[in-house]
PDB file of the backbone (N, CA, C, O) and the ligand in Angstrom, with CONECT records:
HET     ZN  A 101       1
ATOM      1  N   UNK A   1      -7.844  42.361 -11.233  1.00  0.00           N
ATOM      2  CA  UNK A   1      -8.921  41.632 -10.547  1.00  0.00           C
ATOM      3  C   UNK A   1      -9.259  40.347 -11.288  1.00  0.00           C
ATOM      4  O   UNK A   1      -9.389  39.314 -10.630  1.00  0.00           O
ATOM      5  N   UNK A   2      -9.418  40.334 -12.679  1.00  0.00           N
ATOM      6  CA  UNK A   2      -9.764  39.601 -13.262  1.00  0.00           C
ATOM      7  C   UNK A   2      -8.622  37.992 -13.596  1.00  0.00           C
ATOM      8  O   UNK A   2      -8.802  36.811 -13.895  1.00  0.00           O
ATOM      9  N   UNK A   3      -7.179  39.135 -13.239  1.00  0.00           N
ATOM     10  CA  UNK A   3      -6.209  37.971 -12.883  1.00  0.00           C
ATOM     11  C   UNK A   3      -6.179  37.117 -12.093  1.00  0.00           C
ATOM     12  O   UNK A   3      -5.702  35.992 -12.248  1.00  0.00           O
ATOM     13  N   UNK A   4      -6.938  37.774 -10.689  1.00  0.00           N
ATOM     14  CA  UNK A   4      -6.845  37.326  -9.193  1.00  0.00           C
ATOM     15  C   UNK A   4      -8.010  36.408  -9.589  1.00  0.00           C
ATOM     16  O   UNK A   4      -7.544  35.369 -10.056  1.00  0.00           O
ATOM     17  N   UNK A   5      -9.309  36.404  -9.577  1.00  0.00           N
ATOM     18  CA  UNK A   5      -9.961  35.292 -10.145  1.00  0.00           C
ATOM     19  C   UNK A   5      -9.612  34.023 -10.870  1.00  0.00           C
ATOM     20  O   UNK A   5      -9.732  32.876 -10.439  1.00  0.00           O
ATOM     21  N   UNK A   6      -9.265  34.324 -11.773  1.00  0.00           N
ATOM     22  CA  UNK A   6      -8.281  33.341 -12.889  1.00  0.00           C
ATOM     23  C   UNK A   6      -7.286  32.400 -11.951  1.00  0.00           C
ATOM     24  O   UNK A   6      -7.442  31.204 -12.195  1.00  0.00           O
ATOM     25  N   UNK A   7      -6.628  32.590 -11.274  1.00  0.00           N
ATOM     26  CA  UNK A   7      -5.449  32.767 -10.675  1.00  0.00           C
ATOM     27  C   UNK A   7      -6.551  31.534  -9.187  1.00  0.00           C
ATOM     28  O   UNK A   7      -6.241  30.373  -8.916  1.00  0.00           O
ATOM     29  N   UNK A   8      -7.384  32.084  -8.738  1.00  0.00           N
ATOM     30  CA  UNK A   8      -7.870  31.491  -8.187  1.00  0.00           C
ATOM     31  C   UNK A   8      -8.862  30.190  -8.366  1.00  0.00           C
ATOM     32  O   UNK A   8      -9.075  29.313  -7.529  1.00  0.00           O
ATOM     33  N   UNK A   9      -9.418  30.313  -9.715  1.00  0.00           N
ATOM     34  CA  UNK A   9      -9.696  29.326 -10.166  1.00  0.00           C
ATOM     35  C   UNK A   9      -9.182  28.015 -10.392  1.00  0.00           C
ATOM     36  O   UNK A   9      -9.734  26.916 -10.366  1.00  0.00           O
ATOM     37  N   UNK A  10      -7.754  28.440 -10.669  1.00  0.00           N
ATOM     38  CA  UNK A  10      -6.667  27.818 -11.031  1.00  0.00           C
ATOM     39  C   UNK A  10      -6.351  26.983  -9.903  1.00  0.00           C
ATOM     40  O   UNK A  10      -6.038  25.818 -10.150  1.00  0.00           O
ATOM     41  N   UNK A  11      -6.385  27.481  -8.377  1.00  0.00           N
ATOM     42  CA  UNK A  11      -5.926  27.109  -7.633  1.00  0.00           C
ATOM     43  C   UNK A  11      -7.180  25.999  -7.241  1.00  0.00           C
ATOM     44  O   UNK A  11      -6.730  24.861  -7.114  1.00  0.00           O
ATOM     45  N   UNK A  12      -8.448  26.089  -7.057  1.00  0.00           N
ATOM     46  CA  UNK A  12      -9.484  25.726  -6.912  1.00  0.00           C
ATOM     47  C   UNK A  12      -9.161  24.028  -7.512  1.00  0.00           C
ATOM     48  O   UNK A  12      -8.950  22.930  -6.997  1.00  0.00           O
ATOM     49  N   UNK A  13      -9.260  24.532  -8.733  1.00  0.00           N
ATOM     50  CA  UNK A  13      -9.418  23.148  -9.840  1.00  0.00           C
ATOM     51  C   UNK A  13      -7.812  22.542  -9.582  1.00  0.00           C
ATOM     52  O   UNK A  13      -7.896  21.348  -9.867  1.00  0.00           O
ATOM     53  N   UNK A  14      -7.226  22.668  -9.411  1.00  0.00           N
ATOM     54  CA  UNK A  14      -5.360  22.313  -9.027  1.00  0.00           C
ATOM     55  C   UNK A  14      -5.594  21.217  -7.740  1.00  0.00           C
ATOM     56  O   UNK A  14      -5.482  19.997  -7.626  1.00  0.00           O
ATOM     57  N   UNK A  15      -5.979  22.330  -6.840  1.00  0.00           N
ATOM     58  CA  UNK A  15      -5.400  21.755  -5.253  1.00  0.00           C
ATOM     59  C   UNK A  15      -6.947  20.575  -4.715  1.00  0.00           C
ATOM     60  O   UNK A  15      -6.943  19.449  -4.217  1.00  0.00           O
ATOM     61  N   UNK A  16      -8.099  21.509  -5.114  1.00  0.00           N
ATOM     62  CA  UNK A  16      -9.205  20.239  -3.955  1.00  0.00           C
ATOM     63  C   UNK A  16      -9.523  18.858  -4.805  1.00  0.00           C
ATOM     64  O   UNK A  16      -9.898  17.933  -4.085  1.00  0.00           O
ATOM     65  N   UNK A  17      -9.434  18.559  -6.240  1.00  0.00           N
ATOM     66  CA  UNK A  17      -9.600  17.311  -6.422  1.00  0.00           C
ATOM     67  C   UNK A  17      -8.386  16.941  -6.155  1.00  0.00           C
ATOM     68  O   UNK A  17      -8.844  16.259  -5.239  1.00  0.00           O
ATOM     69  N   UNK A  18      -6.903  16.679  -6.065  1.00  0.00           N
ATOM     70  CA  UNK A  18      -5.988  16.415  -5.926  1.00  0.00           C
ATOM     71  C   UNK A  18      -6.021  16.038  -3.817  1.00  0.00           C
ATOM     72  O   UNK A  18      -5.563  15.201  -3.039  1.00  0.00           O
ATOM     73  N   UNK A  19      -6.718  17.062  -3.778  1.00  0.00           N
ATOM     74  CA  UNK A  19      -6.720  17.277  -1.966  1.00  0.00           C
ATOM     75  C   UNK A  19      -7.375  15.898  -1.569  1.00  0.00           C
ATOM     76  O   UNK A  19      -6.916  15.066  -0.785  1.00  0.00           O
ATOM     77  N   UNK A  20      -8.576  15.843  -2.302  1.00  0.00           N
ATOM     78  CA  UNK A  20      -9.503  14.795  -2.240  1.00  0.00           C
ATOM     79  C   UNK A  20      -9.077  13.351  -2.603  1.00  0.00           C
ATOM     80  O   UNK A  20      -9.429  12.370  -1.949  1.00  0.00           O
ATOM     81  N   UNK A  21      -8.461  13.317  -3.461  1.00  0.00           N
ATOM     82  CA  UNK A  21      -7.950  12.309  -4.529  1.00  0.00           C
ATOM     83  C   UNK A  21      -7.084  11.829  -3.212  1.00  0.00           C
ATOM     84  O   UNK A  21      -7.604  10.973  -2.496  1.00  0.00           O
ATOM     85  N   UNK A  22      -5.657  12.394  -2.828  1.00  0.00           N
ATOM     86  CA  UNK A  22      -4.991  11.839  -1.753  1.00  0.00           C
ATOM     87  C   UNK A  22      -5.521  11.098  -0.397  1.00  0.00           C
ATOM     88  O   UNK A  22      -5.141  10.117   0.242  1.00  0.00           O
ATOM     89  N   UNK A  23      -6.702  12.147  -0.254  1.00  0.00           N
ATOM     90  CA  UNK A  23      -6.933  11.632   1.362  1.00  0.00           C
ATOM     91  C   UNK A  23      -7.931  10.430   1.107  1.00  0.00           C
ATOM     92  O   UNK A  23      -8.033   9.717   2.105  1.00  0.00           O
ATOM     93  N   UNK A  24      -8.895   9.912  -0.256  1.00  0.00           N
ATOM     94  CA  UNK A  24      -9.299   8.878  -0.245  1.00  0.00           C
ATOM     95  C   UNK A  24      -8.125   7.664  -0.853  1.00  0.00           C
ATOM     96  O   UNK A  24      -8.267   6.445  -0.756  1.00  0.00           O
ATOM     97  N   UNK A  25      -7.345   8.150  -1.279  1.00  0.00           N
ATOM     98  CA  UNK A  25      -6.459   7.430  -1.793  1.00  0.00           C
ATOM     99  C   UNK A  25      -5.604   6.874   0.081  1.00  0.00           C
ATOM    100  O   UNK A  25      -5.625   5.649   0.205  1.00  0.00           O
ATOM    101  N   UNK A  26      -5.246   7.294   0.775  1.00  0.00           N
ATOM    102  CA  UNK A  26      -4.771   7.681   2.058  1.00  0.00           C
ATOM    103  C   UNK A  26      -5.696   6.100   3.106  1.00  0.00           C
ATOM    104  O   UNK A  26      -5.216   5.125   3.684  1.00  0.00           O
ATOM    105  N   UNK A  27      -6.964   6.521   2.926  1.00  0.00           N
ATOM    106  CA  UNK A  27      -8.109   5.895   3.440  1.00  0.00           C
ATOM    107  C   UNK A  27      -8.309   4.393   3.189  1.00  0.00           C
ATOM    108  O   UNK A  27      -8.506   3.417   3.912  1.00  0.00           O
ATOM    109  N   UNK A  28      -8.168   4.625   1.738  1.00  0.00           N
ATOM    110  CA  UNK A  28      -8.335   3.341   0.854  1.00  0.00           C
ATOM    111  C   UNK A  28      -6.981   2.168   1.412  1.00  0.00           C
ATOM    112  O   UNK A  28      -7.150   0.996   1.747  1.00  0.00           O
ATOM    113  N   UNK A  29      -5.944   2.772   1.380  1.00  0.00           N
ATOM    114  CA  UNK A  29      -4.755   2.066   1.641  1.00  0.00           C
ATOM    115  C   UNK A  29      -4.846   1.665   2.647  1.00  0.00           C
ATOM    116  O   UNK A  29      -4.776   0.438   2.724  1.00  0.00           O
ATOM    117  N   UNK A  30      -5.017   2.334   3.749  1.00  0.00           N
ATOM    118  CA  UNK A  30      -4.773   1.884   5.404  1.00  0.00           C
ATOM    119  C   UNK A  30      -5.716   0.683   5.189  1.00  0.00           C
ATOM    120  O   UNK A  30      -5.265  -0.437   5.429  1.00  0.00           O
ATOM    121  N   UNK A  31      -7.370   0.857   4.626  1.00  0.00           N
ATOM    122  CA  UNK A  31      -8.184  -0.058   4.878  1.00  0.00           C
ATOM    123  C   UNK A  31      -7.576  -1.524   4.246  1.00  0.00           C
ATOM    124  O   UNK A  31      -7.831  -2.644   4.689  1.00  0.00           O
ATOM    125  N   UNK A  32      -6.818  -1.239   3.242  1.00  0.00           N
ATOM    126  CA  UNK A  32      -6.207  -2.350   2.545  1.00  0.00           C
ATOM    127  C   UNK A  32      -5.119  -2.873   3.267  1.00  0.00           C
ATOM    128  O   UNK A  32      -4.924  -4.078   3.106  1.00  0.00           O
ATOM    129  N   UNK A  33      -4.402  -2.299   3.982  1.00  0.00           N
ATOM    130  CA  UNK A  33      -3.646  -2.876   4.889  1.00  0.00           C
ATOM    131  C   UNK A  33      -3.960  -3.776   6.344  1.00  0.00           C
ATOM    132  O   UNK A  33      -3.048  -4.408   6.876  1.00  0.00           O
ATOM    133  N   UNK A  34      -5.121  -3.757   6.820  1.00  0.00           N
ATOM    134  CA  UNK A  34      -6.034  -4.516   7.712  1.00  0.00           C
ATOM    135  C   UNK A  34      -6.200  -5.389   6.627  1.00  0.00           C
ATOM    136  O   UNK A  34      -5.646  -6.405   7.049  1.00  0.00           O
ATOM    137  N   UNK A  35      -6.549  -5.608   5.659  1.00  0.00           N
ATOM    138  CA  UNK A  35      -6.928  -7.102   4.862  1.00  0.00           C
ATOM    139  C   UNK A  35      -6.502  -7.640   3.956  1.00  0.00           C
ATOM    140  O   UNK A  35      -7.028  -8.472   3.218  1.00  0.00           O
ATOM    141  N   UNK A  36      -4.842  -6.902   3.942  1.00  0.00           N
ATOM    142  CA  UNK A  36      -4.042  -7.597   3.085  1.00  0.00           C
ATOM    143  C   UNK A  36      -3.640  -8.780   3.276  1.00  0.00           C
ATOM    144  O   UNK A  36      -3.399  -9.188   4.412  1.00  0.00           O
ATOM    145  N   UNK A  37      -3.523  -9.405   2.370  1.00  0.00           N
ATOM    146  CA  UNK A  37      -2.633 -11.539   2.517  1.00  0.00           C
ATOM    147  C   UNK A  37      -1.545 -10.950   2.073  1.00  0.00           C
ATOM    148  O   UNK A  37      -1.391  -9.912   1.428  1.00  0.00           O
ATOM    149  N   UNK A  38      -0.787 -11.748   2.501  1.00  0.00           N
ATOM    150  CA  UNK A  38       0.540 -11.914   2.266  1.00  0.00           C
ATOM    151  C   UNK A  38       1.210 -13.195   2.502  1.00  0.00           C
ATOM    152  O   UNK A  38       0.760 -13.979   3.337  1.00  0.00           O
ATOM    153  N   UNK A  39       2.242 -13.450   1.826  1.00  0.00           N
ATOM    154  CA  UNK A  39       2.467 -15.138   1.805  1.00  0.00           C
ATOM    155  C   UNK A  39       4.499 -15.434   2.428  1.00  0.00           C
ATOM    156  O   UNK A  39       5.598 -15.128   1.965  1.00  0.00           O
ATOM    157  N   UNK A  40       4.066 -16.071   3.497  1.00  0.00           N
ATOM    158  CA  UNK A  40       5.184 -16.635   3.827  1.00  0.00           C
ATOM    159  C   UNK A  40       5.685 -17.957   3.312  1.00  0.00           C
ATOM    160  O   UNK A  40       5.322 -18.455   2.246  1.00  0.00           O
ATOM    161  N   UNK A  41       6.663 -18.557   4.266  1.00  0.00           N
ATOM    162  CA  UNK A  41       7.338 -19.746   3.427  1.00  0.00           C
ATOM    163  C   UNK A  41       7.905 -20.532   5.183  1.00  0.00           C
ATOM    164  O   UNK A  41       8.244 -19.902   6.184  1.00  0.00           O
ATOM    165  N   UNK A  42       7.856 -21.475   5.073  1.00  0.00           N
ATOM    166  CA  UNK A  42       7.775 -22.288   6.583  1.00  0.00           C
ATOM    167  C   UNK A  42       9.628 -21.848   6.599  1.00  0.00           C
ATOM    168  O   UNK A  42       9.910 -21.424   7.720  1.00  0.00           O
ATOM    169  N   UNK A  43      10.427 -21.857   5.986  1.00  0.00           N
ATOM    170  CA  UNK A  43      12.088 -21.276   6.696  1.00  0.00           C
ATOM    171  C   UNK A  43      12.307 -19.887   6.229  1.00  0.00           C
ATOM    172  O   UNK A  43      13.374 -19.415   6.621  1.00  0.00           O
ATOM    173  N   UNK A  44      11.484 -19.005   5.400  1.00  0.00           N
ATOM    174  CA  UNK A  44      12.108 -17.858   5.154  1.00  0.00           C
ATOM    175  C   UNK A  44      11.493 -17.191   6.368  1.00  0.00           C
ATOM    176  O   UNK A  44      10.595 -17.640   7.081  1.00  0.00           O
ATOM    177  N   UNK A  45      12.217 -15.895   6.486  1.00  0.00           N
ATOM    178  CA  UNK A  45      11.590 -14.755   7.450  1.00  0.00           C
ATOM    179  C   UNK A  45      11.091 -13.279   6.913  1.00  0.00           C
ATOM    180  O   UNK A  45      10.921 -12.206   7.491  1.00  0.00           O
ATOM    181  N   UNK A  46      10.948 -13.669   5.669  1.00  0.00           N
ATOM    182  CA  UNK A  46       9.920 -12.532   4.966  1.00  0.00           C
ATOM    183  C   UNK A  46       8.599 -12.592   4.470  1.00  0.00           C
ATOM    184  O   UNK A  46       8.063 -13.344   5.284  1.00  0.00           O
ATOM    185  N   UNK A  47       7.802 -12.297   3.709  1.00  0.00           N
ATOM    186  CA  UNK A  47       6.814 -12.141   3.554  1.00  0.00           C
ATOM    187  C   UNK A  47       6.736 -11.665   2.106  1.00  0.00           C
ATOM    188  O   UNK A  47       7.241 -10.628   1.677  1.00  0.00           O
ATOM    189  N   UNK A  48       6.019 -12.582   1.394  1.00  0.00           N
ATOM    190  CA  UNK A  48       5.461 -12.070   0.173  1.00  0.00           C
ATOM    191  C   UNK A  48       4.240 -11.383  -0.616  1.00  0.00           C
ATOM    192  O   UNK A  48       3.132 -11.464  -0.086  1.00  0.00           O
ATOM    193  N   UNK A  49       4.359 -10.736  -1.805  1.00  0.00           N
ATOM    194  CA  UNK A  49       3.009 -10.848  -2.439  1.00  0.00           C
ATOM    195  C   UNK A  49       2.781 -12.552  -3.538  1.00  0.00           C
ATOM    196  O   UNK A  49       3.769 -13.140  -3.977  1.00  0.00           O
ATOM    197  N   UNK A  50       1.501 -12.998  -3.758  1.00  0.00           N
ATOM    198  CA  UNK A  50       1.520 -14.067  -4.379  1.00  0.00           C
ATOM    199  C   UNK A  50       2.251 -13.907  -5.922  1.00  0.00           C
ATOM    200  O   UNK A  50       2.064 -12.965  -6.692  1.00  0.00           O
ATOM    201  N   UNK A  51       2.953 -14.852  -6.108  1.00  0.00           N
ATOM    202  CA  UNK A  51       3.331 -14.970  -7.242  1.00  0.00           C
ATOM    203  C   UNK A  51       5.016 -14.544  -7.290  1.00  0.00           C
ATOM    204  O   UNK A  51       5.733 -14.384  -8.278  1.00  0.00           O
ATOM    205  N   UNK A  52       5.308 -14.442  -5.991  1.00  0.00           N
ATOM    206  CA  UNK A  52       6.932 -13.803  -6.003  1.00  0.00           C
ATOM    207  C   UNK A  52       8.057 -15.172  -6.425  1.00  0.00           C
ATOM    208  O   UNK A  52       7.671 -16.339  -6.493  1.00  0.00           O
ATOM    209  N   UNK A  53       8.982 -14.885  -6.589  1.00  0.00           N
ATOM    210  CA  UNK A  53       9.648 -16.211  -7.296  1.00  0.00           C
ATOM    211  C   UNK A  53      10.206 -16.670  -6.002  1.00  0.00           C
ATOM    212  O   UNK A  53      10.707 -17.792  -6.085  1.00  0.00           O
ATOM    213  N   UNK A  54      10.256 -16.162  -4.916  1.00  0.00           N
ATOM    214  CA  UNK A  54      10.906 -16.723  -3.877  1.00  0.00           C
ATOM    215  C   UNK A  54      10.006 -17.485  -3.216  1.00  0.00           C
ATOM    216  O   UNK A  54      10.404 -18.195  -2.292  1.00  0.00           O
ATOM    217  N   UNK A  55       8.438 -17.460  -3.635  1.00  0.00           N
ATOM    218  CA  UNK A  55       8.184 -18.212  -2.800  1.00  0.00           C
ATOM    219  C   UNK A  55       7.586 -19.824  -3.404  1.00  0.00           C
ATOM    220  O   UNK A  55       7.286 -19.882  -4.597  1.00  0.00           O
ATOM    221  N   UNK A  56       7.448 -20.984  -2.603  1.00  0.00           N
ATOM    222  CA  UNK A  56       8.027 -22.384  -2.918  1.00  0.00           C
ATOM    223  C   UNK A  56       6.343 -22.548  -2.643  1.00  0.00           C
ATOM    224  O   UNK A  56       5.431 -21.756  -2.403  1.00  0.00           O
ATOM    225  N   UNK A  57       6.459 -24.074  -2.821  1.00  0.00           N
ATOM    226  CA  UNK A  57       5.420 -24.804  -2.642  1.00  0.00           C
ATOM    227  C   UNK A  57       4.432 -24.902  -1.507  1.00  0.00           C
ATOM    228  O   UNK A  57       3.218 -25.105  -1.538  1.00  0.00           O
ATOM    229  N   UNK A  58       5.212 -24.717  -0.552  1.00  0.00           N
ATOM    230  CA  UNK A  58       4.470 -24.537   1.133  1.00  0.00           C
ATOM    231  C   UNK A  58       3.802 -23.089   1.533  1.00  0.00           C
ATOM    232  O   UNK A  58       3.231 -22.858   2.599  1.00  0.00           O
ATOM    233  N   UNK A  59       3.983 -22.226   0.526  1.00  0.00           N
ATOM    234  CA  UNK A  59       3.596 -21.237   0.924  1.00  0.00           C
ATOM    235  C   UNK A  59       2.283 -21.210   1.980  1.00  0.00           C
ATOM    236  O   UNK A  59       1.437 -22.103   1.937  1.00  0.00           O
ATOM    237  N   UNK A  60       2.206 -20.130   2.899  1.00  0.00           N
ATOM    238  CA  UNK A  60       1.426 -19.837   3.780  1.00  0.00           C
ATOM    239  C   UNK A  60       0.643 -18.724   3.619  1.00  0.00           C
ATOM    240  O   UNK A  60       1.331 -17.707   3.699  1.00  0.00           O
ATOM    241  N   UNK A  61      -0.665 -18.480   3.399  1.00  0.00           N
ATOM    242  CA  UNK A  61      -1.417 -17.029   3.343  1.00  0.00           C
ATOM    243  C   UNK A  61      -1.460 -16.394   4.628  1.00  0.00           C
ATOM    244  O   UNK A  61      -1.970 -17.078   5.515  1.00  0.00           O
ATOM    245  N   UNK A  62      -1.041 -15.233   4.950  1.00  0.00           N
ATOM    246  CA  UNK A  62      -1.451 -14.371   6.273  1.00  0.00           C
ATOM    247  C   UNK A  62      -1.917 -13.104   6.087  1.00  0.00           C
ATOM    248  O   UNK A  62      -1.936 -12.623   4.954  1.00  0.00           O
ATOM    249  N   UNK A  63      -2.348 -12.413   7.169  1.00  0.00           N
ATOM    250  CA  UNK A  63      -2.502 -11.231   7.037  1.00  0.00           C
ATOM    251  C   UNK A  63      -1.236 -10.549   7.340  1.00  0.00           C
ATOM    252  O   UNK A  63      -0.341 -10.838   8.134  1.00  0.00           O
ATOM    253  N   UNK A  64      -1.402  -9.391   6.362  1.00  0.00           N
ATOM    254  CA  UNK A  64       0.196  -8.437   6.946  1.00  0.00           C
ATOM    255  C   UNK A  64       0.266  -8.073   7.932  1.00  0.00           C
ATOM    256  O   UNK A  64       1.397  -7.951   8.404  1.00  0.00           O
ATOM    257  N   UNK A  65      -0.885  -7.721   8.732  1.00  0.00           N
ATOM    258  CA  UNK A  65      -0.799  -7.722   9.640  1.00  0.00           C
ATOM    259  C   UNK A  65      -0.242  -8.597  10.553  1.00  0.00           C
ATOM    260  O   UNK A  65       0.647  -7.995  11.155  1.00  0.00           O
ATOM    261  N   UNK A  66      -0.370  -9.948  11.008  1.00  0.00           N
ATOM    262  CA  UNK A  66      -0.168 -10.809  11.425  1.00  0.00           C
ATOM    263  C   UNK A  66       1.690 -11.126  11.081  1.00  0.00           C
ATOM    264  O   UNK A  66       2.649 -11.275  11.838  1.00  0.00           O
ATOM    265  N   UNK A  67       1.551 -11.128   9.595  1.00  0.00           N
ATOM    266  CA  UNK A  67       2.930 -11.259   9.403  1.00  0.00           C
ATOM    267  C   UNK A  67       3.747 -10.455  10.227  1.00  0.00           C
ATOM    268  O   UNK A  67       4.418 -11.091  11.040  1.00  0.00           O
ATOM    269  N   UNK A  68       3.910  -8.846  10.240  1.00  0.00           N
ATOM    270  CA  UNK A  68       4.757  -7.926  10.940  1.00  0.00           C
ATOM    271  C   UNK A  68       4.271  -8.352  12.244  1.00  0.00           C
ATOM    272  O   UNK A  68       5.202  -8.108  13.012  1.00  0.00           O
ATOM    273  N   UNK A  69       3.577  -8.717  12.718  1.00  0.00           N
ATOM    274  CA  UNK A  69       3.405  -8.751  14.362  1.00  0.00           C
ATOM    275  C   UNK A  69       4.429 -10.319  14.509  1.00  0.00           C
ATOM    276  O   UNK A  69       4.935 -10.527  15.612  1.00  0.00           O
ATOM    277  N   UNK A  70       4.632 -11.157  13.580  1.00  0.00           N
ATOM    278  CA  UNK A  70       5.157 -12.292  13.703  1.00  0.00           C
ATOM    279  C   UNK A  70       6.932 -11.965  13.657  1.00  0.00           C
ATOM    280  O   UNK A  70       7.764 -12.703  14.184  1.00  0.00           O
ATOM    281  N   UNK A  71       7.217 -10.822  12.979  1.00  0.00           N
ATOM    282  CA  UNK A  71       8.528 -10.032  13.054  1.00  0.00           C
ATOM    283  C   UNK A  71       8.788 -10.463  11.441  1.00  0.00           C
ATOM    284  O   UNK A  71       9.970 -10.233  11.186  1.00  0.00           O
ATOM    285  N   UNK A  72       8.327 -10.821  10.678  1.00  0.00           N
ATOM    286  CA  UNK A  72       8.478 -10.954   9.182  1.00  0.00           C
ATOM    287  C   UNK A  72       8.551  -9.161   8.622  1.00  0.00           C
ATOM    288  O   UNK A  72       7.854  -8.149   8.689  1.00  0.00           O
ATOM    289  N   UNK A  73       9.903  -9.613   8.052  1.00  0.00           N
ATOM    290  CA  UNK A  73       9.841  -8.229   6.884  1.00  0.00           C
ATOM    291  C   UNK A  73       9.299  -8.778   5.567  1.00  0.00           C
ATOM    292  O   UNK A  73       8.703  -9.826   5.319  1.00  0.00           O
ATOM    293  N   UNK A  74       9.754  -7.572   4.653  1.00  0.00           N
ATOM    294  CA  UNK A  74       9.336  -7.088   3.602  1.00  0.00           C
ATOM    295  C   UNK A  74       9.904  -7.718   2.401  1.00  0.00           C
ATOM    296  O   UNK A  74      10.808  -7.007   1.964  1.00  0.00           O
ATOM    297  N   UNK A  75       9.709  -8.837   1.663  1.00  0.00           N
ATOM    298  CA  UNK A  75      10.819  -8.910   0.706  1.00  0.00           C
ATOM    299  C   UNK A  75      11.284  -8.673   0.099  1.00  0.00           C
ATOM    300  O   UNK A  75      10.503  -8.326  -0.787  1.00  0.00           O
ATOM    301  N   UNK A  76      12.734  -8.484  -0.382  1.00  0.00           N
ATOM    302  CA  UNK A  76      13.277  -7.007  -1.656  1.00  0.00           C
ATOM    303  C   UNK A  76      12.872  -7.272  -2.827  1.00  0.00           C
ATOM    304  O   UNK A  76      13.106  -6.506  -3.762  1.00  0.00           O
ATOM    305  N   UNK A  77      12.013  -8.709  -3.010  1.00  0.00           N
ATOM    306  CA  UNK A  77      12.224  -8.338  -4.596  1.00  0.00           C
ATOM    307  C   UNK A  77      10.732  -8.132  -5.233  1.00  0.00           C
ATOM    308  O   UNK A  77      10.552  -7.691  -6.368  1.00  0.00           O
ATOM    309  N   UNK A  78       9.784  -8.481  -4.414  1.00  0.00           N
ATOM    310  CA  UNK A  78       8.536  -8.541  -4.676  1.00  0.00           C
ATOM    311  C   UNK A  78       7.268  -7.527  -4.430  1.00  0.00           C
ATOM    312  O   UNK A  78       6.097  -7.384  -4.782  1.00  0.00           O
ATOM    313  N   UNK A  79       8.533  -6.753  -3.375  1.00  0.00           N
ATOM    314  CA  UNK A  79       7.759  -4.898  -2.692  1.00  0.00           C
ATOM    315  C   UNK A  79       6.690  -5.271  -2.302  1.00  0.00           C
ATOM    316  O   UNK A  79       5.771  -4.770  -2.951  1.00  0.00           O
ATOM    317  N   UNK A  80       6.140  -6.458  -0.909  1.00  0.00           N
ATOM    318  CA  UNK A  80       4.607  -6.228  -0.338  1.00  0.00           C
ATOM    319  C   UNK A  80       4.650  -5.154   0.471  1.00  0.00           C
ATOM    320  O   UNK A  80       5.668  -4.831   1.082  1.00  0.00           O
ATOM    321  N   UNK A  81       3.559  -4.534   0.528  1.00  0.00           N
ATOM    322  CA  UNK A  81       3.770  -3.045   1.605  1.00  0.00           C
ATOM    323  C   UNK A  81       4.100  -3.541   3.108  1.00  0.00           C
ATOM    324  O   UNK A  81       3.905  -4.583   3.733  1.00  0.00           O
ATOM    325  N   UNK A  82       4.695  -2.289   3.383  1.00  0.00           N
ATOM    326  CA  UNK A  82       5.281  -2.490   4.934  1.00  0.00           C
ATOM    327  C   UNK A  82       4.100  -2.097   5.846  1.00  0.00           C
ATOM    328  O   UNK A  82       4.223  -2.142   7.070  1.00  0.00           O
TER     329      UNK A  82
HETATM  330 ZN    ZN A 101       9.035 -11.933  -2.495  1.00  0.00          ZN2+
END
């Protein structure tokens, strides 16, 4: 009995801050994705985070949103979220 307690405790303290931790973590992101910038370039067809080496002088701020609706991907070297 005293295992099964233990055992459950275990599970308690393991799984719901972790449970919790994800789904605000989950929350947090999406909301960050509605107001992310992201930076294009007037001839490339990707999309950056600031400071990527690909991107030049003209850079453009957008929302990622905006970007993917514009058909801009992701660029390989700088990983802005998709
Ligand atoms: Zn980049």
């Amino acid at each position: 009995m005293r295992r099964l307690l233990a055992a459950f405790a275990l599970c308690i303290s393991l799984l719901c801050p972790g449970a919790l931790a994800v789904r605000a973590q989950q929350a947090s992101s999406q909301r960050d994705k509605q107001s992310q910038t992201v930076y294009i370039t007037r001839s490339g067809k990707k999309y950056h985070l600031d400071g990527c080496r690909y991107l030049t002088a003209n850079k453009t701020a957008i929302s990622l949103k905006d970007a993917q609706k514009q058909g801009y991907t992701p660029c390989k070297v700088c990983h802005p979220p998709e």
